[in-house]
C-alpha positions in Angstrom: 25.9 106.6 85.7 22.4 106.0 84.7 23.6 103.0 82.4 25.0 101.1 85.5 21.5 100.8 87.9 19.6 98.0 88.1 17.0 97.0 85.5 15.7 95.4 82.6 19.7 96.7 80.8 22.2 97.6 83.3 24.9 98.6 80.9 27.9 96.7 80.5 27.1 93.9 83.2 28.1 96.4 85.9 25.9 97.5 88.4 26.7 100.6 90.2 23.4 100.4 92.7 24.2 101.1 96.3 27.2 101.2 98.0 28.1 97.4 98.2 27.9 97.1 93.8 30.0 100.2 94.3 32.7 99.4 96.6 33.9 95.8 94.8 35.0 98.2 92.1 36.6 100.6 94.5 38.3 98.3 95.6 39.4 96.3 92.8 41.1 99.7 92.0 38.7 99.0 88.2 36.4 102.5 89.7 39.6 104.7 89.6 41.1 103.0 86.3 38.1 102.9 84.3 36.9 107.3 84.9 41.0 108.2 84.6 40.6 105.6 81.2 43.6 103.6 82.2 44.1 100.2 82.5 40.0 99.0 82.3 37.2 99.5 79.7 37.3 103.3 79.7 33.9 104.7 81.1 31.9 106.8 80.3 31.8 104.2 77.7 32.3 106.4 74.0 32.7 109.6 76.4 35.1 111.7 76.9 37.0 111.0 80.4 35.1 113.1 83.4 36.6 116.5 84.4 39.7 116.1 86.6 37.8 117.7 90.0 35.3 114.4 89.6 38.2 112.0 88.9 39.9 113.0 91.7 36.7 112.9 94.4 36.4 109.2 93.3 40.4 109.0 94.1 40.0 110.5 97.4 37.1 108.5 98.1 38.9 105.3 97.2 41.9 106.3 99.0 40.1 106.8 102.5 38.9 103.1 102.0 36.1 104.1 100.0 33.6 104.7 103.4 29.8 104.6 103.3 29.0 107.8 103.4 
């Protein structure tokens, strides 16, 4: 996710630095849909999808109301 932290070129307008950047996409349900490449702008972008034990952390995650922990 080095493409998505602030700088100079955070890639694809998103930023993914700190918990509040993150949780607006958990919620928005775009975090689960774009790592299972389904339904949003597949990431990682030109990647193939990330294994299924990380995909479903990130679902878990998501599911228990995406807590900052």
């Amino acid at each position: 996710m080095s493409c998505h932290f602030k700088g100079s070129n955070i890639g694809g307008g998103i930023n993914l630095d700190g918990y509040v950047a993150v949780e607006s996409y958990a919620k928005n349900n775009s975090l689960v849909g774009s790592v299972k490449h389904s339904g949003f702008s597949p990431m990682p972008k030109g990647q193939p999808k990330l294994d299924d034990c990380k995909i479903s952390k990130i679902e878990a995650w998501v599911k228990a109301g995406s807590p900052n922990n």
